[in-house]
C-alpha positions in Angstrom: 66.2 17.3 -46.7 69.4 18.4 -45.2 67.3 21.1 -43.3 65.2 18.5 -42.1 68.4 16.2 -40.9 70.1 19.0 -39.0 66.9 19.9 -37.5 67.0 16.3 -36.3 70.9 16.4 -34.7 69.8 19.5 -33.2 67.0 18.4 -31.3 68.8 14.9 -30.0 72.4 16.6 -29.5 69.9 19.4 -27.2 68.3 15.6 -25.3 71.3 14.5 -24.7 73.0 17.8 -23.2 69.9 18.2 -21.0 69.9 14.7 -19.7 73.9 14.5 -19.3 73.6 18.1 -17.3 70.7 16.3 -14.8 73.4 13.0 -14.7 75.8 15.1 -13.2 73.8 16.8 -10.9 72.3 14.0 -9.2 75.2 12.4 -9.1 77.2 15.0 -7.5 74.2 15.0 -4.9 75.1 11.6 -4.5 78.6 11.9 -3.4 77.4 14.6 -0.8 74.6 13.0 0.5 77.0 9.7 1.1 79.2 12.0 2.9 76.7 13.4 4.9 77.1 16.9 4.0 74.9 19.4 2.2 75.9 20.9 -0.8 75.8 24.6 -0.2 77.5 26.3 -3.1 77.4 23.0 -5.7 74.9 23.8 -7.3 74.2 27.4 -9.6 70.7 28.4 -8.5 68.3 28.2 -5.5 66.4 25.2 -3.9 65.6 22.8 -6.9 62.2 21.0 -8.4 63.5 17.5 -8.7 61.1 15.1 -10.3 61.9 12.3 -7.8 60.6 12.8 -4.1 63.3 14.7 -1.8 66.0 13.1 0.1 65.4 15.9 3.0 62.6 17.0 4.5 61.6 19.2 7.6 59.5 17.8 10.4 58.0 18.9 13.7 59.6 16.8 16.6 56.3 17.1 18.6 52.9 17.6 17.5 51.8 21.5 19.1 49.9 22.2 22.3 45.9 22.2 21.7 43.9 24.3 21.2 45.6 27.8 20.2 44.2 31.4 21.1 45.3 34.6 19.8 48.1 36.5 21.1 49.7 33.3 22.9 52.7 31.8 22.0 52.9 28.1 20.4 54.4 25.4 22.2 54.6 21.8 21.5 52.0 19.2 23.2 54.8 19.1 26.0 54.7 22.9 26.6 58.2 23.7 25.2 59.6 25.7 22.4 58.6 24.3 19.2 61.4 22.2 17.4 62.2 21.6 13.5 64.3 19.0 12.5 66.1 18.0 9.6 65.1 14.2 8.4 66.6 12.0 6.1 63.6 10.4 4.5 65.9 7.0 3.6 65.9 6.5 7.4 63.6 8.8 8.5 66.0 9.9 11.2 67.3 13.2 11.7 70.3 14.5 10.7 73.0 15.3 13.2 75.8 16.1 12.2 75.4 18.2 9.1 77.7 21.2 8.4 74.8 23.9 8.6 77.2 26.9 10.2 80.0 28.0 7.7 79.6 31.7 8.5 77.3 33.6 6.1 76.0 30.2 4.8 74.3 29.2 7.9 70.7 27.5 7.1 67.7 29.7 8.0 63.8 28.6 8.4 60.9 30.8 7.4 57.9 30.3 9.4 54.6 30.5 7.9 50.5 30.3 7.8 48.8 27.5 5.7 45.4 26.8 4.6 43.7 24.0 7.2 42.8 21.9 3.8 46.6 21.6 2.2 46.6 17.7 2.5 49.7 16.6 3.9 49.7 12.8 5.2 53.3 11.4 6.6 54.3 9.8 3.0 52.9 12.6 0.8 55.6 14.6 -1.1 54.3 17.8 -2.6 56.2 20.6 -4.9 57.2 24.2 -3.9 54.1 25.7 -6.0 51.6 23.3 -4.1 52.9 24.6 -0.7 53.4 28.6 -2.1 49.5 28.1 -3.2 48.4 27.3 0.2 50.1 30.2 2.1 47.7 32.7 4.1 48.0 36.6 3.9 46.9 38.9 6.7 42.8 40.0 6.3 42.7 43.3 5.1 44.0 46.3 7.5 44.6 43.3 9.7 47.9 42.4 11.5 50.2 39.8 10.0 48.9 36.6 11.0 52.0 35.6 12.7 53.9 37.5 14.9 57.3 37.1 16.9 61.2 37.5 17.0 61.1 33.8 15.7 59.5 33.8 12.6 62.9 33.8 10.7 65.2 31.1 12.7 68.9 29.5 12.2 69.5 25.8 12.1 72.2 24.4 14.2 74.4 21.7 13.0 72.6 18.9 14.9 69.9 20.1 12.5 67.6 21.5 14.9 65.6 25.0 14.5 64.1 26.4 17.8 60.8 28.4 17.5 59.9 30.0 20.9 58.1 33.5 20.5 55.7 33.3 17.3 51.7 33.8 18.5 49.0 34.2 16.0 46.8 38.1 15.8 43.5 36.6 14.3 41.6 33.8 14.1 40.8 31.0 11.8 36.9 31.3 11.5 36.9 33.8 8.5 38.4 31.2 5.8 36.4 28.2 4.5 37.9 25.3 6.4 37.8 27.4 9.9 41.8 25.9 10.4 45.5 26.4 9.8 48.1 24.8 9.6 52.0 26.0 10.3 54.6 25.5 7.9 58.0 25.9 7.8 59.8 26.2 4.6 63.8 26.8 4.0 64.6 30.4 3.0 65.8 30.2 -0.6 68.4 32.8 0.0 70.3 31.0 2.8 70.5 27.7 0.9 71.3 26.2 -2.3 71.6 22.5 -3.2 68.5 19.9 -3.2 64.9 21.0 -2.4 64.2 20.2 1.5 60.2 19.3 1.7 58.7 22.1 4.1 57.3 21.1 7.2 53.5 21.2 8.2 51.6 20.7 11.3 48.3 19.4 11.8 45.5 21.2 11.3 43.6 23.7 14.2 41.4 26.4 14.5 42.5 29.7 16.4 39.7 31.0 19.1 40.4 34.7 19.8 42.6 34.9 23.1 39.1 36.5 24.9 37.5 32.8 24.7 40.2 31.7 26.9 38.3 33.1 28.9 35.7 31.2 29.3 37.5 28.0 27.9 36.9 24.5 29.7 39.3 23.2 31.9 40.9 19.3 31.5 40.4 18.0 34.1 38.5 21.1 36.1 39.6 21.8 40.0 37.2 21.6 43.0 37.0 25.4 43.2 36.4 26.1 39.6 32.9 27.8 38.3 30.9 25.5 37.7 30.6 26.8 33.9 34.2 25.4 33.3 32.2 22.2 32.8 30.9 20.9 29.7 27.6 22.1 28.4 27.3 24.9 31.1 28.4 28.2 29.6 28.6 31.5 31.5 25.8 33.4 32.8 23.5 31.0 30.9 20.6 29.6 32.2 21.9 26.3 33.8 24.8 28.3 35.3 22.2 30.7 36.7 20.0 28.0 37.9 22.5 26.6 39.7 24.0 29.5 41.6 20.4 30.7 42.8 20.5 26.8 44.5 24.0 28.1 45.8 26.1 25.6 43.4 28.7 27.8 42.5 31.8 25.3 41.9 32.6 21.9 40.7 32.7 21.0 44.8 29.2 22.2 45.2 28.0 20.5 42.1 29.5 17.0 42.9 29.0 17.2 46.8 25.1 17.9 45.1 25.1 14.6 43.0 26.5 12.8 46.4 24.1 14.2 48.6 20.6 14.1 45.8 21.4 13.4 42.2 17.9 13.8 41.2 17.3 17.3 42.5 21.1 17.9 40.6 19.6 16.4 37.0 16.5 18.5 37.5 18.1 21.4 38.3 20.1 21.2 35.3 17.3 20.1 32.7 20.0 18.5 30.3 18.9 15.7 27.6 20.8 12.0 29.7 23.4 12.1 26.9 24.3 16.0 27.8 23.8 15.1 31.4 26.3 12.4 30.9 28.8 14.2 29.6 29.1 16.8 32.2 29.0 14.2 35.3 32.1 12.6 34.0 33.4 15.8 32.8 33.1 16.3 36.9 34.0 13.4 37.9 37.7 13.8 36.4 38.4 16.7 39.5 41.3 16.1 41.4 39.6 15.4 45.1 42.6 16.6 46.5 44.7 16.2 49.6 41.7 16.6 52.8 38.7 15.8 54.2 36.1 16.5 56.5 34.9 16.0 59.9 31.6 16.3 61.6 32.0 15.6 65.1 29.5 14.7 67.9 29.4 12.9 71.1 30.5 9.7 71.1 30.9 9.4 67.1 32.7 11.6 64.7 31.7 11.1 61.1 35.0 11.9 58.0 33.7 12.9 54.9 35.2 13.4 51.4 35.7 16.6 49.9 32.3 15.6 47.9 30.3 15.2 50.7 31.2 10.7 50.3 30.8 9.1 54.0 34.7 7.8 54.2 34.6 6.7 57.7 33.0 7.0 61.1 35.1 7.2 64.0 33.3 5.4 66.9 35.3 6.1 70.7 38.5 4.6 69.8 37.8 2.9 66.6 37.4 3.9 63.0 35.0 2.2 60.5 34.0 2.3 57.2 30.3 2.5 56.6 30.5 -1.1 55.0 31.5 -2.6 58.5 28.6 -1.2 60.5 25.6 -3.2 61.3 22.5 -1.7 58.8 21.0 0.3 62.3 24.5 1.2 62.8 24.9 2.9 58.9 21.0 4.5 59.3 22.7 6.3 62.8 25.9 7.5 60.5 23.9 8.4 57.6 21.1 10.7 59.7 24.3 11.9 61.1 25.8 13.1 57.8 22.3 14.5 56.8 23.0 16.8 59.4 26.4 17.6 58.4 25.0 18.4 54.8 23.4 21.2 56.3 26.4 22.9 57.7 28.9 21.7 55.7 30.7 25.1 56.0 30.9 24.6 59.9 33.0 21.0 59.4 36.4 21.0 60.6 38.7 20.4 57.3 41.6 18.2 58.1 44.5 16.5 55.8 43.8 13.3 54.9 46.5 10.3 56.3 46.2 6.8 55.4 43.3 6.2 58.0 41.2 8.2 55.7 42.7 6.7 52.5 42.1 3.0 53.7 38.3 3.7 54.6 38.1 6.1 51.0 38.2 3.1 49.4 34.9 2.4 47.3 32.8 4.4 49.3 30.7 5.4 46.6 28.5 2.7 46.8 27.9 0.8 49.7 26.8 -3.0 48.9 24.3 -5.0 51.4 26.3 -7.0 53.7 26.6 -10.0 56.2 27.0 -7.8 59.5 30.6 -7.8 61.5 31.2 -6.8 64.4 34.5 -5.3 64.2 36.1 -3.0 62.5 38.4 -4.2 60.5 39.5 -3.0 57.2 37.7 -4.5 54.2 39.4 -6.5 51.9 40.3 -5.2 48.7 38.2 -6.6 46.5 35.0 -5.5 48.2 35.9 -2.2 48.8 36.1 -1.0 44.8 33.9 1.3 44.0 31.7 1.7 41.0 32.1 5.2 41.2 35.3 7.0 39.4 36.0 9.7 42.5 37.3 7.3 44.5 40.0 5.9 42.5 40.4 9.6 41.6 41.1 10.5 45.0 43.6 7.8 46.1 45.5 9.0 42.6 46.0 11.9 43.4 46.5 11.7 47.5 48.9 9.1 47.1 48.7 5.3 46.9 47.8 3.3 50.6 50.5 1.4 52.3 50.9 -2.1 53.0 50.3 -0.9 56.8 47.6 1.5 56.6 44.9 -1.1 56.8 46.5 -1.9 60.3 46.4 1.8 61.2 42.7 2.4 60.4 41.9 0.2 63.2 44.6 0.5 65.8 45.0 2.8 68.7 47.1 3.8 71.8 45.3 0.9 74.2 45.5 -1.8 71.4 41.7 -2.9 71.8 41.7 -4.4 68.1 42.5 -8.0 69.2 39.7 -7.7 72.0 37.2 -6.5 69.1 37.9 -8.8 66.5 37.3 -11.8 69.6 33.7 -11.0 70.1 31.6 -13.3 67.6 29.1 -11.7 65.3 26.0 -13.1 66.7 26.9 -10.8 70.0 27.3 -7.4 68.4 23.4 -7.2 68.1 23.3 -6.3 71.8 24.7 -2.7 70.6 22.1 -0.5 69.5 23.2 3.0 68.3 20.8 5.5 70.0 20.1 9.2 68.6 19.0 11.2 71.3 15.6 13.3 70.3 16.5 16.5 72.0 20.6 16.7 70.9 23.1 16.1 68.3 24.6 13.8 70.5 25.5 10.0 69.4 25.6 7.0 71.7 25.7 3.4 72.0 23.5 1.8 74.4 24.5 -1.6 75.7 20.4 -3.3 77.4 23.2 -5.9 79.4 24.9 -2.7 80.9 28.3 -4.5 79.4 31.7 -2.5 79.3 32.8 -1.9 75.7 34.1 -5.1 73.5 33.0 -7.5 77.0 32.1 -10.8 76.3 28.9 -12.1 76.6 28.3 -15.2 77.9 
């Protein structure tokens, strides 16, 4: 019985010890986490298992530039160095001003390989063994899987850790999920006070630097192969298909689609949804800054770098195709048929705002009422339902408040003469191919001078 008793004290004097030593602990954590300062010596043994979920964490300040090939260094979505920062999960705010420097005790980061499938959300708290378990080794006779002078980095008392030369040597294909993740843990030998919850990245697979390569580009330039575009890969068929038609870029393939979209989609052979895909993959090119001109007597025609009718320049006035009488627009359009087939002989000019007024909605070009002048088309009927166009004003630069006037001015001020002559009287000039030439002229049956009046 008395065996059985002291048994009993034992056992609740042992409870008691263990609970009053935990007491302490967290309270002392308490006082330093109200003081903002992180115990380094306080407590007897390395980072901690607490039962309750960590009042620091680690956390990625920017999610990492997508996707990741071998032997290239990370950097965040922004292209910079990667940052780690210390968090304060009550506010969720980073720490800065914590006392991470005190010579040999100064905080250092371990940066590491997970598994892809280590779940992870925002508000999940997992324990050191989870995050051990889910650690990647090298493959075998393989490099380690993460290289770089960074791997092991100091945290500065603002509580920030700067990664800038770690790169990966292999691949994520060989393990089940296909991805990794990055973590970054504290090394237990630089720290000792409360567990700080490890950082983790999202998920992504690793391509092997060589399919860089051959990678597609976001959005894809004018002179870039045309297997830089979705569902065209190099040297396959469609990319051979195309060259031997002498469609060797994404200019060639649009300036294609302008000039015959159904010899384009033939050439091509894609199911409509592929087809799709890789015309608006296309249509995302920069047009960039020019344009270009096919000139001949008595009417030059300005084309966009895709082969789109901007504007035809008639003597002194320029026009977009929407403001030419129907005959007038079959004239222009034979004209650019022509220029089609020596596109490489066009003069290639910079575009002003002449060329960006009359750019805009070109794409399509709606029946309408004829006019007789030139003048610039309002806004709203000049949107396109194409996506180049907008494209192209983006990135040339936005049109002026003035540029509409400057489409349609000139040196002898003959706009105000033009926009007098009524609509019913611009029949009586017929646009007039000749048979034998290239040239382009407009003949007037009452022998009138240009813009007269008739009576």
């Amino acid at each position: 019985m008395n065996i059985l008793y002291k048994t009993q004290v034992k056992r609740k004097s042992c409870t008691h010890v263990r609970n009053f030593g935990r007491e302490v602990r967290e309270e002392i954590q308490n006082i330093f986490y109200q003081h903002d300062h992180l115990p380094y010596r306080s407590l007897p043994s390395p980072i901690q298992q607490v039962d309750v979920p960590p009042r620091l964490k680690l956390s990625f300040a920017k999610k990492l530039m997508l996707p990741i090939f071998t032997n290239n260094k990370l950097v965040d979505a922004a292209k910079n160095a990667i940052e780690i920062w210390l968090i304060d999960t009550r506010t969720n705010h980073r720490i800065t001003e914590t006392n991470t420097n005190q010579g040999s005790s100064t905080m250092k980061l371990e940066v590491l390989v997970l598994d892809g499938d280590f779940r992870c959300e925002d508000d999940m708290v997992w324990t050191n063994d989870q995050f051990n378990a889910a650690i990647m080794k090298a493959r075998e006779g393989r490099r380690p899987l993460l290289v770089g002078s960074t791997l092991n980095v100091a945290m500065n008392n603002q509580g920030v850790a700067v990664i800038e030369d770690v790169a990966f040597t292999d691949n994520s294909s060989w393990i089940r999920s296909r991805r990794f993740r990055i973590g970054v843990r504290v090394m237990a030998t630089s720290y000792y006070g409360p567990r700080i919850q490890e950082a983790l990245s999202e998920s992504f697979t690793v391509k092997d630097h060589r399919g860089e390569l051959y990678k597609k580009h976001y959005p894809p330039i004018l002179t870039d192969n045309i297997w830089r575009l979705k569902n065209i890969g190099k040297d396959g068929p469609i990319d051979k298909r195309l060259e031997s038609e002498g469609i060797k870029n994404v200019q060639d393939f649009l300036k294609l689609h302008t000039i015959d979209p159904d010899k384009l989609k033939n050439l091509v052979g894609m199911s409509d949804r592929q087809w799709r895909t890789t015309l608006n993959h296309a249509k995302t090119c920069s047009m960039g800054g020019k344009c270009y001109v096919f000139k001949s007597e008595g009417c030059d025609v300005i084309f966009s770098p895709i082969g789109e009718i901007l504007a035809a320049r008639i003597g002194d006035q320029t026009c977009s195709l929407q403001q030419l009488h129907q005959e007038h627009k079959a004239q222009v359009n034979q004209l650019a048929s022509m220029a089609y087939e020596q596109w490489d002989q066009l003069e290639e000019v910079v575009a002003n705002e002449m060329t960006l007024a009359a750019y805009e909605g070109l794409t399509s070009f709606p029946e309408e009422k004829p006019s007789s002048s030139c003048t610039p088309a309002s806004n709203e009927s000049m949107i396109s339902s194409g996506s180049q166009n907008a494209e192209y004003l983006d990135r040339v630069g936005s049109r002026t408040a003035t540029s509409s006037v400057a489409m349609v001015t000139n040196s002898n001020n003959s706009l105000d003469s033009a926009l007098a002559i009524p609509t019913s009287d611009a029949i009586y000039w017929i646009p007039s191919l000749a048979v034998d030439d290239d040239r382009f002229t407009w003949n007037n049956s009452t022998n009138l001078g240009c813009w007269d009046q008739v009576d």
